[in-house]
C-alpha positions in Angstrom: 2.5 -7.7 23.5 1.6 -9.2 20.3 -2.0 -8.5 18.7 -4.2 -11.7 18.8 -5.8 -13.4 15.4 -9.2 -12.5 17.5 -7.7 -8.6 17.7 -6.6 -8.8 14.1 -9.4 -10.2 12.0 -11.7 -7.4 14.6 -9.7 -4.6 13.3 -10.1 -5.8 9.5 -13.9 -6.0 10.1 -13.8 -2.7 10.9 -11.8 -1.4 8.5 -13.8 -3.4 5.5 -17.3 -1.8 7.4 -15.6 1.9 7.2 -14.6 1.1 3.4 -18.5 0.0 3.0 -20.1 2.9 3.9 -17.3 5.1 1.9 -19.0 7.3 -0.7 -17.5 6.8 -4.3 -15.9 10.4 -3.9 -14.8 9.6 -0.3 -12.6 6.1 -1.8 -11.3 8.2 -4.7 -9.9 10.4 -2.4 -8.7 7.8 0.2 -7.2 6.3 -3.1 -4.7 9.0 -3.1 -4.2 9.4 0.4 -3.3 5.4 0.1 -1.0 6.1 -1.9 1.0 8.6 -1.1 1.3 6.8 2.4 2.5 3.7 0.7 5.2 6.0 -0.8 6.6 7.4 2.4 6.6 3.5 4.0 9.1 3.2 0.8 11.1 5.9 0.9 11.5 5.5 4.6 12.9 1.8 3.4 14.7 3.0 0.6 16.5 5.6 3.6 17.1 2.8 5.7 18.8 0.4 2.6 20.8 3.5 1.5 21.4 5.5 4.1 24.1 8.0 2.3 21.6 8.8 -0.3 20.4 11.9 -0.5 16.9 13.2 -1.3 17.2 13.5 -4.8 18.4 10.1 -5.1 15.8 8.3 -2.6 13.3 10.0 -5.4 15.0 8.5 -8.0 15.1 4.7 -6.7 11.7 5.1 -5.5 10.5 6.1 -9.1 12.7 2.9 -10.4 10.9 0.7 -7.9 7.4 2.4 -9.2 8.4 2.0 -12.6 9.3 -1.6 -11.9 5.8 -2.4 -10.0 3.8 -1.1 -13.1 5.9 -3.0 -15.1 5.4 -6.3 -13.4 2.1 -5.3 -13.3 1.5 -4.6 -17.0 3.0 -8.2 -18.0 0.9 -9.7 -16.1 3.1 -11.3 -13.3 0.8 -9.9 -10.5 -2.5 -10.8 -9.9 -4.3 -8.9 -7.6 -5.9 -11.1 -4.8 -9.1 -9.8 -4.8 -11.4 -8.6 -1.5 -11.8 -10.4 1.4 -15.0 -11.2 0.6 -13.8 -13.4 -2.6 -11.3 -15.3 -0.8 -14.0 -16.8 1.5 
């Protein structure tokens, strides 16, 4: 069963509400926690590309990939999009 557009734009109206009434100390933590999730998603695709590597070397591609993001980053290639309040 796929999730409806009426489902999906729900759950991101709740998740933008939750973010909302987020102290500044509660986002700076959920910050981290964001990120070190976003990490495992990788490394779990990084397993799945190369599935002989080992842990060592899944850290070392996923620093490359890192290292790679910040630079695109840095030279201006990516623009964030912005909230979804300023797309509307």
């Amino acid at each position: 069963m796929q999730p409806t557009p009426t489902l999906i734009n729900d759950i991101d109206r709740e998740r933008i509400s939750r973010a909302k009434r987020m102290t500044v100390a509660e986002k700076f933590l959920a910050g981290g926690d964001l990120f070190d999730e976003v990490c495992e998603r990788m490394r779990a695709g990084i397993r799945s590309q190369f599935p002989n590597e080992d842990d060592a070397g899944v850290k070392r591609i996923l620093k490359e990939r890192l290292a790679r993001l910040r630079q695109v980053e840095e030279h201006g290639i990516y623009h964030p999009a912005g909230t979804l309040d300023e797309q509307q």
